[in-house]
C-alpha positions in Angstrom: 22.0 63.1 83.7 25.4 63.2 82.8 28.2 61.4 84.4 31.8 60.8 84.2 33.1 57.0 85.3 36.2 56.9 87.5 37.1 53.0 87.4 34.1 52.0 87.6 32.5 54.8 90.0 30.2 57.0 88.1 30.3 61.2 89.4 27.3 62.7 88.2 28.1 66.9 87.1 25.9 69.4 85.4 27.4 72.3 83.4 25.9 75.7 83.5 27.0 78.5 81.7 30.1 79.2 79.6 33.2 81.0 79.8 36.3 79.8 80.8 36.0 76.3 83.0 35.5 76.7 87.1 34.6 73.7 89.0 32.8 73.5 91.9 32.8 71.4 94.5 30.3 71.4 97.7 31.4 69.9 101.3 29.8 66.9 103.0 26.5 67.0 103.3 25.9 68.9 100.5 25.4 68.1 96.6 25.9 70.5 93.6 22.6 72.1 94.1 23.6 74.2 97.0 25.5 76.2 94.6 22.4 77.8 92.9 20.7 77.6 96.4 22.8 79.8 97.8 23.5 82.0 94.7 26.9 81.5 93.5 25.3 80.0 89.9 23.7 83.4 88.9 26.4 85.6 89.2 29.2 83.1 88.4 27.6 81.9 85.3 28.0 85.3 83.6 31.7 84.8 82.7 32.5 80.9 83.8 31.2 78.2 82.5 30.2 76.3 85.8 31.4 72.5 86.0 29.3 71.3 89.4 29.5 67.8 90.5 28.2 65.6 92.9 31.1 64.1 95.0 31.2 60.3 95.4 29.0 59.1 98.4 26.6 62.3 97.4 23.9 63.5 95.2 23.3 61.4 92.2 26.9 60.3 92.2 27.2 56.6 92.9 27.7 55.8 96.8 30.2 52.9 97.6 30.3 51.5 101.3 33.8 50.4 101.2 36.3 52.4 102.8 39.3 52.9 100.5 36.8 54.0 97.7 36.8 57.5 99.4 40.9 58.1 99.1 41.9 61.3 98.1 44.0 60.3 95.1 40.5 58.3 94.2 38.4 61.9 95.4 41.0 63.9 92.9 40.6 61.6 89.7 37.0 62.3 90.2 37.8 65.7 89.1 40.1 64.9 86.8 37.8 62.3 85.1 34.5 64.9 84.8 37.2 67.2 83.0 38.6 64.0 80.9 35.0 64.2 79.5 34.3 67.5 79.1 37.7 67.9 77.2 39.1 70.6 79.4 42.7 70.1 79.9 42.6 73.1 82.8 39.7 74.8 85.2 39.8 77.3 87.9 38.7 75.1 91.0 36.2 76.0 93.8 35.8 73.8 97.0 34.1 74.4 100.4 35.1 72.6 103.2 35.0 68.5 102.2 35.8 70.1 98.3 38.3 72.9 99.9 40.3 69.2 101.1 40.0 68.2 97.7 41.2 71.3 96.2 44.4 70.6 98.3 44.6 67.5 96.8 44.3 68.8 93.0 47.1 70.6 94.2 49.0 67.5 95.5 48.6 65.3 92.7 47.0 66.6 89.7 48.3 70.5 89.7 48.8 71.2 85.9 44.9 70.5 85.6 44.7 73.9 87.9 43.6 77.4 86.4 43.7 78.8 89.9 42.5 77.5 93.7 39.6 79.0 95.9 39.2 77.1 98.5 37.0 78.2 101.7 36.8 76.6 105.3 39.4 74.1 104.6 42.9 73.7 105.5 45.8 71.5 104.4 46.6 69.8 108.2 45.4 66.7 109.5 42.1 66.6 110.9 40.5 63.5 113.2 36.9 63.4 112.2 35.4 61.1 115.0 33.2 64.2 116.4 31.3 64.3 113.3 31.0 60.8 112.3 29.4 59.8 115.7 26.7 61.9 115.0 25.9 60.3 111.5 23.3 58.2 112.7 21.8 55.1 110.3 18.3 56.3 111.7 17.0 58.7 109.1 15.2 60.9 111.6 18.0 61.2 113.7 20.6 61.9 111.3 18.2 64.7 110.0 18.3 66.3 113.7 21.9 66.4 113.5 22.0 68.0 109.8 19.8 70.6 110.9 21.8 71.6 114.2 24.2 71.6 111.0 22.6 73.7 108.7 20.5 75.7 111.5 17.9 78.4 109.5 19.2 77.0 106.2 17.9 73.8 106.8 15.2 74.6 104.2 12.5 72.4 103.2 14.5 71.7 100.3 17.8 70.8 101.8 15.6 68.3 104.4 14.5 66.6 101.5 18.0 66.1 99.9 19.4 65.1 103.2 16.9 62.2 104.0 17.9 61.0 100.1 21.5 60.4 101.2 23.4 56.9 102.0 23.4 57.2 105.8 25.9 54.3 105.4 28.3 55.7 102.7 28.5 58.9 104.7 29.9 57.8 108.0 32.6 55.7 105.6 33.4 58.5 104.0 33.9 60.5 106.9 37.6 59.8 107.3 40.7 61.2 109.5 42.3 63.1 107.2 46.4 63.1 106.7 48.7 66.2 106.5 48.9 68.0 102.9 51.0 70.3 104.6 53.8 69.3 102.1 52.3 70.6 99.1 52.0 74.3 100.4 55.6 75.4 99.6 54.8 73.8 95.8 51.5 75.5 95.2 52.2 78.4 92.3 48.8 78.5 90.8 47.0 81.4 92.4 45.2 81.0 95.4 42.1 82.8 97.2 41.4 81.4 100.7 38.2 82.0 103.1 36.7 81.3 106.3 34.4 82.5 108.7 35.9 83.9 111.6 34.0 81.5 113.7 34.6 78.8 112.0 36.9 76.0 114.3 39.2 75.4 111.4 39.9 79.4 110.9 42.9 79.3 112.4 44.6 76.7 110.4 43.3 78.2 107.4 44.8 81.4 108.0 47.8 79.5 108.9 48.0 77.4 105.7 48.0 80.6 103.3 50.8 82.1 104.9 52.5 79.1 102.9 51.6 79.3 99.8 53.5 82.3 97.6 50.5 83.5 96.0 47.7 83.1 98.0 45.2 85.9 99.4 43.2 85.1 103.0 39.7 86.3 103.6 38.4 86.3 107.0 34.7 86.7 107.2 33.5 88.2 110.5 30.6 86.7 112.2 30.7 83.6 110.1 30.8 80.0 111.3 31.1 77.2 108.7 27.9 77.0 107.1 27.7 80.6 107.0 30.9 81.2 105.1 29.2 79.5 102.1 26.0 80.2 102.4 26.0 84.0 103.2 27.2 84.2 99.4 26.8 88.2 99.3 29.9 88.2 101.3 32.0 85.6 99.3 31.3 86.3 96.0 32.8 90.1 96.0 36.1 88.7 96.6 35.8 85.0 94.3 35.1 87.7 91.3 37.6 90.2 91.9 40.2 87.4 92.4 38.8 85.7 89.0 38.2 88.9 87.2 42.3 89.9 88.3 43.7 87.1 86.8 41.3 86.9 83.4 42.8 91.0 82.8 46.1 89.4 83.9 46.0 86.6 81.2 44.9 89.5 78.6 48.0 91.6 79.3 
């Protein structure tokens, strides 16, 4: 397996594909194989070559218990550091929900390593995360119950497996409050694609947060909560490669 070291923290990535660089970045919960679970690898890997990573506390990625190792800054040079060793000075960037955060953080503190932003079912505001991390029980059976109400029907047999593997304990420390990035909005130039499902709680403040960015575009998926937004990928992926395909014509021009 391959892995990049971030002082000392190794992030484990696999790269599928080639093309020009995107990154993707799964939520909590998840690890780099929902991406070809819920199709994005197939029809991305035709023109991109796919950088997917397992975040720190996830996956094969190594799992501190100690709060601070889950800061944002730390969370962005993760990023930064699977690039370092790749030698790829710049990538397009796609994060869902925990990885949409980290996109905004890219965007705070490492923005010339930005292509361009797609970011889905996250928002740049601060968000108390006490709700979720009561339910992320250190009894594996009962953590499981929770990841399937979750992940409902795609709870697959699969995705069980993979979520009885985790750190129970480096996943309720790395389910933090998270602080405003509101800041950064006004700053962001790199194009931007947005998305959420329209019953998703944190639609609101997604839609909100594009209105600040200058060149940004906002889907709204109807009849989409959270999980649904990434994983019905038939109704994602229309609108990640028309935005990608816009700006490769663009950079031809």
């Amino acid at each position: 397996m391959p892995y990049s070291n971030n002082h000392g923290v190794r992030i484990h990535y696999d790269v599928i594909g080639t093309g020009s660089p995107l990154v993707l970045h799964h939520g909590t919960l998840g690890s780099w194989e929902d991406w070809p679970d819920f199709g994005y690898v197939d029809v991305l890997q035709r023109d991109h070559q796919l950088i997917l990573l397992d975040a720190r506390g996830h996956g094969a990625s190594d799992k501190p218990h100690e709060p601070g190792a889950y800061d944002l800054r730390l969370r962005v040079a993760d990023v930064t550091s699977v690039l370092d060793e790749l030698q790829i000075p710049q990538a397009h960037y796609f994060g869902y929900s925990l990885g949409g955060w980290v996109g905004f953080g890219l965007a705070t503190y490492a923005p010339e390593r930005l292509t361009s932003l797609i970011l889905g079912g996250a928002h740049p505001y601060a968000e108390k995360m006490q709700a979720f991390r009561r339910f992320m029980s250190p009894i594996p059976l009962a953590f499981l119950a929770f990841a399937e109400s979750v992940f409902g029907h795609y709870a697959t047999p699969a995705r069980r497996k993979r979520l009885l593997a985790n750190d129970l304990k480096a996943l309720k420390v790395l389910t933090q409050d998270r602080t405003s990035l509101a800041d950064v909005l006004p700053t962001i130039h790199t194009p931007c694609l947005l998305f959420a499902g329209e019953d998703d709680p944190r639609f609101p403040l997604v839609r909100e947060g594009h209105k600040h960015i200058a060149n940004a575009t906002f889907v709204s998926l109807p009849g989409c909560d959270h999980i649904a937004a990434l994983a019905q990928s038939e109704l994602v992926l229309p609108h990640v490669v028309s935005f990608l395909n816009k700006l490769r014509e663009r950079s031809h021009s």
